[in-house]
N, CA and C atoms as an extended XYZ file, in Angstrom:
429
Properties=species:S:1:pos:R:3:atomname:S:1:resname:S:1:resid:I:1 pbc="F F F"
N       119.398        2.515      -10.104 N   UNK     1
C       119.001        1.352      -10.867 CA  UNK     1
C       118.547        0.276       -9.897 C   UNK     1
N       117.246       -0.318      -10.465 N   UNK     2
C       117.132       -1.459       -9.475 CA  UNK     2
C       115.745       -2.060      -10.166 C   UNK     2
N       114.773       -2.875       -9.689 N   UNK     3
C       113.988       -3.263       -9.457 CA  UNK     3
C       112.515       -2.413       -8.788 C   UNK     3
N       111.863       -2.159       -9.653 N   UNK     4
C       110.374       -1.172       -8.822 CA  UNK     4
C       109.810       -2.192       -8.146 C   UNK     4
N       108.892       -2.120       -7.177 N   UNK     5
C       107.922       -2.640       -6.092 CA  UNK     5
C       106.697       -2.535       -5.512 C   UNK     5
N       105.788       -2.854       -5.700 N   UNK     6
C       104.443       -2.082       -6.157 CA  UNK     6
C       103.777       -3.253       -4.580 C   UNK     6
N       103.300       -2.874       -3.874 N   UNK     7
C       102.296       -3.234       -3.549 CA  UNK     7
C       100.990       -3.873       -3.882 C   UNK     7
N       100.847       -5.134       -3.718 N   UNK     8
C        99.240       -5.527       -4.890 CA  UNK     8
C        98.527       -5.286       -3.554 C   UNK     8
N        97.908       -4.873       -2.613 N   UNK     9
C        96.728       -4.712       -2.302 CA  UNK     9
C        96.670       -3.144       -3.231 C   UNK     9
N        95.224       -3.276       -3.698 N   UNK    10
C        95.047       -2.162       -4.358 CA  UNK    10
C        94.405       -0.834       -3.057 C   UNK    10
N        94.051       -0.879       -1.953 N   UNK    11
C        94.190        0.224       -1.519 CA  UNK    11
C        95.253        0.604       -0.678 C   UNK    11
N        96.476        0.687       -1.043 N   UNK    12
C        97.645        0.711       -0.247 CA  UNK    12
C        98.507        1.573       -1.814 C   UNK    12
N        99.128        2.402       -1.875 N   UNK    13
C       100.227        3.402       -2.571 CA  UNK    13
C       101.241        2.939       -2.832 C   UNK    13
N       101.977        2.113       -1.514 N   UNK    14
C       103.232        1.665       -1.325 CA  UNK    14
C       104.151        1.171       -2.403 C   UNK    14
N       105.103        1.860       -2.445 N   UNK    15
C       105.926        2.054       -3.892 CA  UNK    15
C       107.640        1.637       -3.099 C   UNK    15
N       108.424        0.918       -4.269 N   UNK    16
C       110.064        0.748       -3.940 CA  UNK    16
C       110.881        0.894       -4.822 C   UNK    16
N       111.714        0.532       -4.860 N   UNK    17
C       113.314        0.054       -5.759 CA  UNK    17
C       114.323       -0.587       -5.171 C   UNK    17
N       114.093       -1.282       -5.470 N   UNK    18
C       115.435       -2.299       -4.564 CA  UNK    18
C       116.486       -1.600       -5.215 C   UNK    18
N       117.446       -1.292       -4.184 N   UNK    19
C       119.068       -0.986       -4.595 CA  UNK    19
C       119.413       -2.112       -4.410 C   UNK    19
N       119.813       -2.446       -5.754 N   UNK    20
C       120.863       -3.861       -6.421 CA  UNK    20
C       122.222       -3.849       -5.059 C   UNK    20
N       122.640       -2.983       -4.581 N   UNK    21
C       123.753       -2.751       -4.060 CA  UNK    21
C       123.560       -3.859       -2.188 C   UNK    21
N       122.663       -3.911       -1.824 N   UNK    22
C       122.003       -4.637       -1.266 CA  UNK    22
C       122.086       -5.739       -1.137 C   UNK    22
N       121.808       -6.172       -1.989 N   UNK    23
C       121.902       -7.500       -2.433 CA  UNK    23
C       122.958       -8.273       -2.563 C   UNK    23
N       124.300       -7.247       -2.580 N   UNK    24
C       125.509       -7.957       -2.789 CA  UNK    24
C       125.860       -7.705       -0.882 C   UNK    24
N       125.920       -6.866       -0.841 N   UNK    25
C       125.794       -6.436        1.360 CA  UNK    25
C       125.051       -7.685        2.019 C   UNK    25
N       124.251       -7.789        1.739 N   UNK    26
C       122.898       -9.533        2.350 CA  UNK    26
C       124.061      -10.297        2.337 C   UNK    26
N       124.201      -10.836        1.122 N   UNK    27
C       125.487      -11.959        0.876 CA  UNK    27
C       126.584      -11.513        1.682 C   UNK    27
N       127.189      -10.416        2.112 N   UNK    28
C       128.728      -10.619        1.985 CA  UNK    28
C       128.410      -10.574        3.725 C   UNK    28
N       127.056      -10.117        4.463 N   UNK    29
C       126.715      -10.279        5.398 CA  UNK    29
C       126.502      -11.890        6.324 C   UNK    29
N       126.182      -12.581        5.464 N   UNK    30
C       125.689      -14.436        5.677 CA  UNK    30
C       126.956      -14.173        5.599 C   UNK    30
N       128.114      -14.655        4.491 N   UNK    31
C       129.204      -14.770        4.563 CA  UNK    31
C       129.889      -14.376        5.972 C   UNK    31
N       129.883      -13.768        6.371 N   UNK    32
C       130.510      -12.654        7.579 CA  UNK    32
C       130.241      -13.527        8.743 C   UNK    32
N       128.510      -13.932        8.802 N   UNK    33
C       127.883      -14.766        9.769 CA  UNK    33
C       128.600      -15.962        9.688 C   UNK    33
N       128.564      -16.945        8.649 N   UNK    34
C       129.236      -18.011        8.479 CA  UNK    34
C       131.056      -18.461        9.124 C   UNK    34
N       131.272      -17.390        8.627 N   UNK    35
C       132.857      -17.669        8.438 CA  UNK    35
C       133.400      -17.355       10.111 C   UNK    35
N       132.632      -16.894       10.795 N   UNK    36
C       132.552      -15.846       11.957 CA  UNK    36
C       132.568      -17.470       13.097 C   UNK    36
N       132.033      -18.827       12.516 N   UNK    37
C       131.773      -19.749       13.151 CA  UNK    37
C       132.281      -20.985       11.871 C   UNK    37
N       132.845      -21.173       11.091 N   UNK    38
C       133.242      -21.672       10.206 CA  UNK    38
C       133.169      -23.214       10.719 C   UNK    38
N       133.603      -23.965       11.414 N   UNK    39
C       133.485      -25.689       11.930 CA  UNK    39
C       132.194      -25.802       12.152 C   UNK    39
N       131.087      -24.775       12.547 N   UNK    40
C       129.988      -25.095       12.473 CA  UNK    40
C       129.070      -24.576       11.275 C   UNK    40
N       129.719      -24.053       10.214 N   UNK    41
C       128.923      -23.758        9.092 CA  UNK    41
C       129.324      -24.518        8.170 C   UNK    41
N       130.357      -25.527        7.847 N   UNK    42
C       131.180      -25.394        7.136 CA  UNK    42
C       130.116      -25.597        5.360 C   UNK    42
N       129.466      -26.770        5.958 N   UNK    43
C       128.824      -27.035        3.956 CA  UNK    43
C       128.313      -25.394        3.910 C   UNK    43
N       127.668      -24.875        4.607 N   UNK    44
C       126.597      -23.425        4.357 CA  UNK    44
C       127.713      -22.648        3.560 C   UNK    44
N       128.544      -22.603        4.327 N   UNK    45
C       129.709      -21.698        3.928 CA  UNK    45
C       130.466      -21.841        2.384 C   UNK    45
N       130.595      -23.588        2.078 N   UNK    46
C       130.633      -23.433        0.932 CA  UNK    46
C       130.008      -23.410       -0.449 C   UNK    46
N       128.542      -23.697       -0.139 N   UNK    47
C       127.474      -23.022       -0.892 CA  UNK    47
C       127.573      -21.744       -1.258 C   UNK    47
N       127.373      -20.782       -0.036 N   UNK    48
C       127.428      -19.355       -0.278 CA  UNK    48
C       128.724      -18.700       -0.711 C   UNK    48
N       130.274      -19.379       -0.443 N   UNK    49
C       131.666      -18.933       -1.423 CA  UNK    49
C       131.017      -19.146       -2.435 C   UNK    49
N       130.070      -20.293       -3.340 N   UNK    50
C       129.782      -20.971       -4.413 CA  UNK    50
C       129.103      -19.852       -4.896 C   UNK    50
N       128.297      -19.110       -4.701 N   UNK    51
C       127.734      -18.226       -4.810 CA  UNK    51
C       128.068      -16.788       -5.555 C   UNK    51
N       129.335      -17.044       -5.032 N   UNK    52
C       130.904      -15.482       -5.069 CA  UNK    52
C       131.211      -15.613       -6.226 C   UNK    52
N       130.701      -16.961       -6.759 N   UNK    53
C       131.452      -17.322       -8.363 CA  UNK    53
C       131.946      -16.211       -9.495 C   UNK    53
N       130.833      -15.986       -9.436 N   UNK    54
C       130.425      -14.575      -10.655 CA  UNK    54
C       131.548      -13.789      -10.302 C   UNK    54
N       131.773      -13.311       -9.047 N   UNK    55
C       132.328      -12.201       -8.570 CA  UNK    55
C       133.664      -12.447       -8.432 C   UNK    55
N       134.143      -13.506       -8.235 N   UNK    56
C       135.577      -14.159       -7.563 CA  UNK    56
C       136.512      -14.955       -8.438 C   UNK    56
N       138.067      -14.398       -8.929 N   UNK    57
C       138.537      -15.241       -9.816 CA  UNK    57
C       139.091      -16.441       -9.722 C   UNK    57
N       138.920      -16.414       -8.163 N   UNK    58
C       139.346      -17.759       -7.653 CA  UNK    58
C       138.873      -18.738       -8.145 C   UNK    58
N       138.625      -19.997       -8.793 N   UNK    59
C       138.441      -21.260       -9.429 CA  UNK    59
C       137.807      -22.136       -8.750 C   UNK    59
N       138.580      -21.937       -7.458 N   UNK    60
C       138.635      -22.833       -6.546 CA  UNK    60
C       137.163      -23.314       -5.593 C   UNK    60
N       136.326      -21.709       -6.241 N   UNK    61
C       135.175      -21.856       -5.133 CA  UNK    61
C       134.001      -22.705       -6.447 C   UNK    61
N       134.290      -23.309       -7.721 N   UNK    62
C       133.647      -23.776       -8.422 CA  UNK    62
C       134.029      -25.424       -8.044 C   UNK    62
N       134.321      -25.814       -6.995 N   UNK    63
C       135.094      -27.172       -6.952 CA  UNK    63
C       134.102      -27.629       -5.688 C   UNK    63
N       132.589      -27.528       -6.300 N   UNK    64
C       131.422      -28.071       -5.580 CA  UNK    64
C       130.649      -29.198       -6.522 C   UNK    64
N       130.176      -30.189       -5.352 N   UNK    65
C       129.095      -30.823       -6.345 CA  UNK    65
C       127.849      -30.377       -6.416 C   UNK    65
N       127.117      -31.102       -7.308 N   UNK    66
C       125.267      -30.445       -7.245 CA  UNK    66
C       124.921      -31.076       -6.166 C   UNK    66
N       125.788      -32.175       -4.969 N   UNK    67
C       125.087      -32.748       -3.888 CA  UNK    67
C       125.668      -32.113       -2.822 C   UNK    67
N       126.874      -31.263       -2.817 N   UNK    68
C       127.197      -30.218       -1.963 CA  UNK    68
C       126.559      -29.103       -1.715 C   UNK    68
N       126.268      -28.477       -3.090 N   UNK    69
C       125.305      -27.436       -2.797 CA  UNK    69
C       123.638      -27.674       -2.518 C   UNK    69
N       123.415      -28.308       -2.943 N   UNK    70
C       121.709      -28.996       -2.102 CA  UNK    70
C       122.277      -29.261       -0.511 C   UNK    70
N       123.351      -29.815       -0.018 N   UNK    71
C       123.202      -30.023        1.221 CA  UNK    71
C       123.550      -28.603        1.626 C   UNK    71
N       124.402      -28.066        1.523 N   UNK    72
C       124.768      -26.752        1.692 CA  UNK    72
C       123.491      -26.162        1.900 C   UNK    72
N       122.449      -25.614        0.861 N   UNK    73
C       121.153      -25.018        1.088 CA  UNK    73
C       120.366      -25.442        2.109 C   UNK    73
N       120.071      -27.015        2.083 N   UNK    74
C       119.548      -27.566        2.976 CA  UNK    74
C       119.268      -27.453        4.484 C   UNK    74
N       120.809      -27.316        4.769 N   UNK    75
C       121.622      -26.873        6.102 CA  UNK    75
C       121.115      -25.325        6.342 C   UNK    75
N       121.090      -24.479        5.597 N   UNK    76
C       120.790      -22.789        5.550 CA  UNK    76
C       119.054      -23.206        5.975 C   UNK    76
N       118.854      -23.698        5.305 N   UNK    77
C       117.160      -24.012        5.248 CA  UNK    77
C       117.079      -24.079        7.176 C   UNK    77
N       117.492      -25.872        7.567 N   UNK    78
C       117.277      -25.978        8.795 CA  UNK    78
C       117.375      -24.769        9.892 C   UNK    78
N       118.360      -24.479        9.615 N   UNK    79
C       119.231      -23.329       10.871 CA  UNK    79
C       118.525      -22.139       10.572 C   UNK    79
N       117.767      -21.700        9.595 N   UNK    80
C       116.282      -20.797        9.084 CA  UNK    80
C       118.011      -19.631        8.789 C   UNK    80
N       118.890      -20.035        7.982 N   UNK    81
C       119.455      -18.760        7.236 CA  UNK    81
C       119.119      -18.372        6.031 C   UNK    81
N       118.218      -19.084        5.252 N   UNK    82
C       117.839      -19.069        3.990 CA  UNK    82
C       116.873      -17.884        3.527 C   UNK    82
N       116.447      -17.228        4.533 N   UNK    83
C       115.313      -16.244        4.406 CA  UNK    83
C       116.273      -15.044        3.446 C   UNK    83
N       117.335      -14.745        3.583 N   UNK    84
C       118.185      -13.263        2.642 CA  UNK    84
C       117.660      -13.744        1.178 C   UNK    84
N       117.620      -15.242        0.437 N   UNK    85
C       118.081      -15.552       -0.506 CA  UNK    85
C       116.854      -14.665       -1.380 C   UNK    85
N       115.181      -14.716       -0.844 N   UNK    86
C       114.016      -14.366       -1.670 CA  UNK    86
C       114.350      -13.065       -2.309 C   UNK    86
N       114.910      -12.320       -1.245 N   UNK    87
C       115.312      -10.791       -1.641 CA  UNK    87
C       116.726      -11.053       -2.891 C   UNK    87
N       117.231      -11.859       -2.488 N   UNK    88
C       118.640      -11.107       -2.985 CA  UNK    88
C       118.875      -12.115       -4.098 C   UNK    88
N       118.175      -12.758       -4.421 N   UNK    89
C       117.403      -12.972       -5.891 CA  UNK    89
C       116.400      -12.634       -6.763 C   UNK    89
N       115.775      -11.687       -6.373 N   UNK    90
C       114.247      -11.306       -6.921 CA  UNK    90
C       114.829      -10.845       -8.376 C   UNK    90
N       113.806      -11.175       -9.006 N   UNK    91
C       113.898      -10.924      -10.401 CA  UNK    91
C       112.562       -9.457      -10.912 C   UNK    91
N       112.863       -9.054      -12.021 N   UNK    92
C       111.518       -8.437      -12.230 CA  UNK    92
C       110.116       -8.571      -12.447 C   UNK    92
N       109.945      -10.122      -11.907 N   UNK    93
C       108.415      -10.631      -12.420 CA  UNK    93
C       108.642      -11.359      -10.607 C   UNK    93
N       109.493      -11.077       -9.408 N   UNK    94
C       108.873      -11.778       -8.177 CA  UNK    94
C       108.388      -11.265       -7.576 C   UNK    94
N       107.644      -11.994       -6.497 N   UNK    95
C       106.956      -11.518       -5.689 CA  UNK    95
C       107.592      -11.891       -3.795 C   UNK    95
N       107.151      -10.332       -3.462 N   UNK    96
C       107.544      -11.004       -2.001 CA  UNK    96
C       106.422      -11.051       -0.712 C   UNK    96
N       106.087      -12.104       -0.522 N   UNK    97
C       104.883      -12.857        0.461 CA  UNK    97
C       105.291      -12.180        1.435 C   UNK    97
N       104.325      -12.778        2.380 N   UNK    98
C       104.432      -12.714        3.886 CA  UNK    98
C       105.349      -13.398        4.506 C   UNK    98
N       105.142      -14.734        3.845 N   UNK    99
C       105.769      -15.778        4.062 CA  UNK    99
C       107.585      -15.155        4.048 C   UNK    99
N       107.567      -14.758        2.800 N   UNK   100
C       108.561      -14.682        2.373 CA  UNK   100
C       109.291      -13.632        3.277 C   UNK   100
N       108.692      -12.798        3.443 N   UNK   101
C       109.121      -11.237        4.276 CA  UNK   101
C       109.565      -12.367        6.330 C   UNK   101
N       108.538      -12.725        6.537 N   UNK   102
C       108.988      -12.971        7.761 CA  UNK   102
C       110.119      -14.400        7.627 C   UNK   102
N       110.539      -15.364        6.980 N   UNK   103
C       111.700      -15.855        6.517 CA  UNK   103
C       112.903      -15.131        6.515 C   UNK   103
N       112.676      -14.046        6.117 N   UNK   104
C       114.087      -12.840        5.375 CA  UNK   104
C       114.240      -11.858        7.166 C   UNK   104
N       112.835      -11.780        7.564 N   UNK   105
C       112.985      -11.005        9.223 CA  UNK   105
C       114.092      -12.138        9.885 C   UNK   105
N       113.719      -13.118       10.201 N   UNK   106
C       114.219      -13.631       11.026 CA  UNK   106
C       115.770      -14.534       10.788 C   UNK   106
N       116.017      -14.611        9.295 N   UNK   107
C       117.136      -14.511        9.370 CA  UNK   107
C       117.691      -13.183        8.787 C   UNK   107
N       117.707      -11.856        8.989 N   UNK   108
C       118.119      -10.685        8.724 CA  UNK   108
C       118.552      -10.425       10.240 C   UNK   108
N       117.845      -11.054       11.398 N   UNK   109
C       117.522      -10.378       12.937 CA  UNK   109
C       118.676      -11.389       13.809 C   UNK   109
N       119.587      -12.536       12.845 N   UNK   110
C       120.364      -13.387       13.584 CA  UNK   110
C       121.412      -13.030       12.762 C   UNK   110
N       121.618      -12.284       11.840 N   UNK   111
C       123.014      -12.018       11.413 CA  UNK   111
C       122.933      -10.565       11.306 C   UNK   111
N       122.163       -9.593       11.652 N   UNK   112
C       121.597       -7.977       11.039 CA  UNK   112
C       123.637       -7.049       11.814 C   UNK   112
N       123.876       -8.181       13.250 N   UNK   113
C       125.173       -7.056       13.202 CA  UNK   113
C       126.279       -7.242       12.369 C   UNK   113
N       126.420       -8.215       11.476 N   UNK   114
C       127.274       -8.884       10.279 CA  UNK   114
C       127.332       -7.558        9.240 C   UNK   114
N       125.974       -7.427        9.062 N   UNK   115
C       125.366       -6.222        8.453 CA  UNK   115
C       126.222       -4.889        8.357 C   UNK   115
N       125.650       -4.623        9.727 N   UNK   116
C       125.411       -3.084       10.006 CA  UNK   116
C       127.028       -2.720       10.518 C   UNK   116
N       127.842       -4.159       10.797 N   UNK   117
C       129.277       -3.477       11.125 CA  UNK   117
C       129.771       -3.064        9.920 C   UNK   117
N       129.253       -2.897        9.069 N   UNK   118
C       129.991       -2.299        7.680 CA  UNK   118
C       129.442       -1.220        7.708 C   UNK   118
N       128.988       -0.005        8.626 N   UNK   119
C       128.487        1.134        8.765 CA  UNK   119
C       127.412        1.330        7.793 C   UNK   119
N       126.643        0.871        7.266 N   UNK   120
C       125.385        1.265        6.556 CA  UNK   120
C       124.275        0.526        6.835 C   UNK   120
N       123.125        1.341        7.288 N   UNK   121
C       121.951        0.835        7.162 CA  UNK   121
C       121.635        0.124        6.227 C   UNK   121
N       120.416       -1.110        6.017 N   UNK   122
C       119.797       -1.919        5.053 CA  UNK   122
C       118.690       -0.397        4.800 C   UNK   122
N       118.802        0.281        3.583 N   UNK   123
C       117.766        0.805        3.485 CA  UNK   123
C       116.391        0.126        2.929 C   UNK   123
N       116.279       -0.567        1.864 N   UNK   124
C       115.264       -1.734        1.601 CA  UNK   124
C       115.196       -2.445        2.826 C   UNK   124
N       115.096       -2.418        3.710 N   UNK   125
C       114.676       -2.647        4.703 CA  UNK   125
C       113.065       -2.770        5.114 C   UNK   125
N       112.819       -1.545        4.766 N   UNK   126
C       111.396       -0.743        4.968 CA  UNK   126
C       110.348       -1.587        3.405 C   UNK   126
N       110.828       -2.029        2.744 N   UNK   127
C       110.284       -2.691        1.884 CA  UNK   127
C       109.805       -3.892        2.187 C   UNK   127
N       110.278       -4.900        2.852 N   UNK   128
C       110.610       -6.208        3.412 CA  UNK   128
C       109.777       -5.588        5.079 C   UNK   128
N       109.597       -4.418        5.545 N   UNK   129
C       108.598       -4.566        6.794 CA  UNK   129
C       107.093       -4.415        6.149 C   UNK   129
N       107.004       -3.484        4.969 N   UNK   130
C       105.632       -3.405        4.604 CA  UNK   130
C       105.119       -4.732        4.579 C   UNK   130
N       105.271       -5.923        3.636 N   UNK   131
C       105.091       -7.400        3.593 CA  UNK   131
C       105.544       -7.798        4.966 C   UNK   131
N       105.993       -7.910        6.014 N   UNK   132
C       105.917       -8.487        6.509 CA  UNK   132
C       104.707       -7.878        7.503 C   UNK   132
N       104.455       -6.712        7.972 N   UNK   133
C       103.843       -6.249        8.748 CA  UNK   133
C       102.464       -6.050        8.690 C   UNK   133
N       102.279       -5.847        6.826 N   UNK   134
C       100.749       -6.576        6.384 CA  UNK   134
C        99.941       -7.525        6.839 C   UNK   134
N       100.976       -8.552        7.530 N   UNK   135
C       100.329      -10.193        7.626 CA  UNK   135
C        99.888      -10.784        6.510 C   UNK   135
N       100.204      -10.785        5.086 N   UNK   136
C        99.728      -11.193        3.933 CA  UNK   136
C        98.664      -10.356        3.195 C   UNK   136
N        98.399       -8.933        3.474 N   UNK   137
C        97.537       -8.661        2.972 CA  UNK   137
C        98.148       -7.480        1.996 C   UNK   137
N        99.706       -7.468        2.244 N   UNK   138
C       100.344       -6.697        1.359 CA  UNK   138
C       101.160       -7.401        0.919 C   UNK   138
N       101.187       -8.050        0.180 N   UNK   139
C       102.116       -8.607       -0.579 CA  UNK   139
C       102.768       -7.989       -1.644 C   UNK   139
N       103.955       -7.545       -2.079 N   UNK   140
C       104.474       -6.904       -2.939 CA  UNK   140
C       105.498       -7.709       -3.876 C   UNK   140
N       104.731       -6.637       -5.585 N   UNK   141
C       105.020       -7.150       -6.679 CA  UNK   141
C       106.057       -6.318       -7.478 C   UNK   141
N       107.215       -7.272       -8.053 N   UNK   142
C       108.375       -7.133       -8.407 CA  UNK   142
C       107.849       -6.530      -10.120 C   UNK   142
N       108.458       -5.408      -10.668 N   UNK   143
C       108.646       -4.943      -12.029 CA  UNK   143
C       109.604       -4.380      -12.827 C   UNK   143
């Protein structure tokens, strides 16, 4: 189950599926990064617990403001950790740029051993190099 991925240049094949499963690994990966340096993440850090909501019965991580979490993002923004979020929100009508793909490279490439110490490859991986490695001329569309 997941998300298909189509390539819009029309002479290019290139086909996906995001495994949903992914997406929760990205997150628990930033998390990993964060907490790993916690006095220097601290708002990032509680944005992204904020995040766990859904998942977490703890209460406690809902005890943010809407001016915590804008600074929180903000902070992810500067320090360029914000690039996981395009992916690990995509819906079935997004799209992922160039833009977007090399954002998600370069913060995937400052936390990727957060990652991979949980013994599994990012397989969508290879999805996120097509767009990025295009230079914009592959941009790929979410269905």
């Amino acid at each position: 189950m997941g998300i298909d991925i189509y390539c819009t240049n029309r002479d290019c094949s290139f086909e996906g599926k995001q495994c949903f499963e992914y997406r929760r690994k990205l997150l628990d990966a930033l998390r990993d990064y964060l907490t790993a340096d916690e006095s220097t993440y601290e708002r990032e850090l509680k944005y992204v617990n904020w995040l766990y909501r859904e998942d977490n019965e703890d209460n406690s991580y809902m005890n943010i403001t809407e001016e915590e979490r804008d600074m929180g993002y903000e902070e992810l923004k500067k320090k360029e950790l914000d690039g996981l979020f395009s992916y690990i929100f995509l819906t079935e009508r997004s799209m992922i740029t160039y833009t977007q793909a090399v954002k998600f490279k370069k913060t995937f490439d400052k936390m990727n051993s957060f990652f991979y110490s949980k013994e599994s490859r990012f397989l969508d991986l290879d999805m996120i190099k097509h767009a990025y490695c295009g230079k914009g001329n592959h941009n790929l569309q979410c269905w």
